[in-house]
N, C-alpha and C positions, 0 to 999 in steps of 0.2 A: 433567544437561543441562537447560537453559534453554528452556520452550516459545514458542512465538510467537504472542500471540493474532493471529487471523485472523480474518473474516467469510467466511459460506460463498463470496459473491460475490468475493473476494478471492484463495478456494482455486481458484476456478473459471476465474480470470483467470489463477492463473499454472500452472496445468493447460493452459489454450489454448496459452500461451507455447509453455510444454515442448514439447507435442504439436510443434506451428509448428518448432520450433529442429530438434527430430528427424525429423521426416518432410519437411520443405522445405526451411531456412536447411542444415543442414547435409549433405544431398547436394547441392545446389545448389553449396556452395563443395570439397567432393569433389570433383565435376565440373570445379569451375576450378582446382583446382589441376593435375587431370589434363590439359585443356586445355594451362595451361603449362609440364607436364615436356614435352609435344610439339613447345615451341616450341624446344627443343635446351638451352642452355647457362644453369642457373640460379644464378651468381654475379649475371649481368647482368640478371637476368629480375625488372622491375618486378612484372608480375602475377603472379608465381607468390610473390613477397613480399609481395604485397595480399592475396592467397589466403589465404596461412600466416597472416596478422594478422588477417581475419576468423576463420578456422577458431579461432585461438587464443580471441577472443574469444568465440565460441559453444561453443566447450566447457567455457570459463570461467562464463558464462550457466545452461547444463546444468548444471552440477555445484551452483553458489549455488541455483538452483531444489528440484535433489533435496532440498538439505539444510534448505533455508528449508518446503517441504513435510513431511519427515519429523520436523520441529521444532516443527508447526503445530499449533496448537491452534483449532481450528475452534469457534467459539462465534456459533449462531442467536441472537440476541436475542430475537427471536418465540416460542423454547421455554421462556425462562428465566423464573423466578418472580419477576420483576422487583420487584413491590408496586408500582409505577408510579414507583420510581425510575430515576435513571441510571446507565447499565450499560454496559457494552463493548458498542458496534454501534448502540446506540440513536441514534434523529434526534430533534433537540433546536431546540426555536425557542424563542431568549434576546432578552432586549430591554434596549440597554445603559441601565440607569438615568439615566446623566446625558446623553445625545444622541438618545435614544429610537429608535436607530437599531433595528432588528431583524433578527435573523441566522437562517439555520438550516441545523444540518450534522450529521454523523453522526461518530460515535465510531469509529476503525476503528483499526487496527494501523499500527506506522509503516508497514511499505511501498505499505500503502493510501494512505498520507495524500495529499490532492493538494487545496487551495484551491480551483484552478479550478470542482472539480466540488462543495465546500461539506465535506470530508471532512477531519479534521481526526486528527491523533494520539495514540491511548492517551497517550503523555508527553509532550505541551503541558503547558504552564502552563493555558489554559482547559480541558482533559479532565481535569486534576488535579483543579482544582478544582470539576467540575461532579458529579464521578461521586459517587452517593449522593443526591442531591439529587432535591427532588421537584418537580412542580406549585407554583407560586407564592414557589420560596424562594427567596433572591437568592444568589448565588456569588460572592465577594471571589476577583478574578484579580491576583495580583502579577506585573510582568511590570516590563521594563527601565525605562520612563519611569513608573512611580509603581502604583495599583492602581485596576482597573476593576471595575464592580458588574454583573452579570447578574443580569436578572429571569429566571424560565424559565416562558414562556409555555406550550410543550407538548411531552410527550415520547412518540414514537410506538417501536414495535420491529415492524419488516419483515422 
């Protein structure tokens, strides 16, 4: 069986989930489906068909959750004998050699991964090539339009 690296913060989020789907989403949609066996005749019964497509998809939900949990591999950064390299979880501020642009995001597991918040995926092409890497070394990223250079200004584990 295949584990999942995870970030504590990441175990933690789909632990809310869980909680949320079992104690709220799904007696809520309980509730409505019992609502519309009351409305009499469910061949014709729009909501009680709404119901059952929610209900399916939250127990669909619950069950990906259990399993993506009991597959987890829970990895602090902050515990790990890093040597001040990079490591799964770590925040990493890179500076592109040729636009001088500068970036900074965190290493997390795919279902972590989300741009918006700078969190990036164990299996990117830039996590690939970043992990191992110290203070001041550059990272050659190959990636579909040609290959870009990372400096790595600093790498922190939270």
């Amino acid at each position: 069986m295949r584990k999942i690296p995870m970030t504590v913060k990441g175990e933690a989020q789909l632990k809310a989930e869980l909680h949320r789907l079992k104690t709220v989403d799904r007696p809520t949609v309980i509730q409505a489906i019992a609502d519309a066996r009351s409305n009499g005749d469910l061949s014709e019964n729009a909501d009680y068909d709404a119901a059952r497509e929610r209900q399916g998809f939250i127990e669909g939900r619950i069950l990906e959750i259990e399993n993506k949990l009991a597959m987890a591999h829970v990895i602090d950064p902050s515990e790990l004998n890093a040597e001040g390299r990079i490591v799964f979880g770590a925040i990493v501020e890179v500076e592109d050699t040729e636009s001088g642009k500068k970036n900074t995001f965190q290493i997390v597991g795919d279902d972590e991964a989300d741009l918006k918040h700078n969190k990036i995926s164990i299996s990117s092409p830039v996590s690939r090539a970043l992990i191992g890497k110290a203070e001041g070394d550059v990272a050659e990223v190959h990636i579909p339009s040609g290959t870009r250079s990372y400096e790595i200004l600093s790498i922190r584990y939270e």
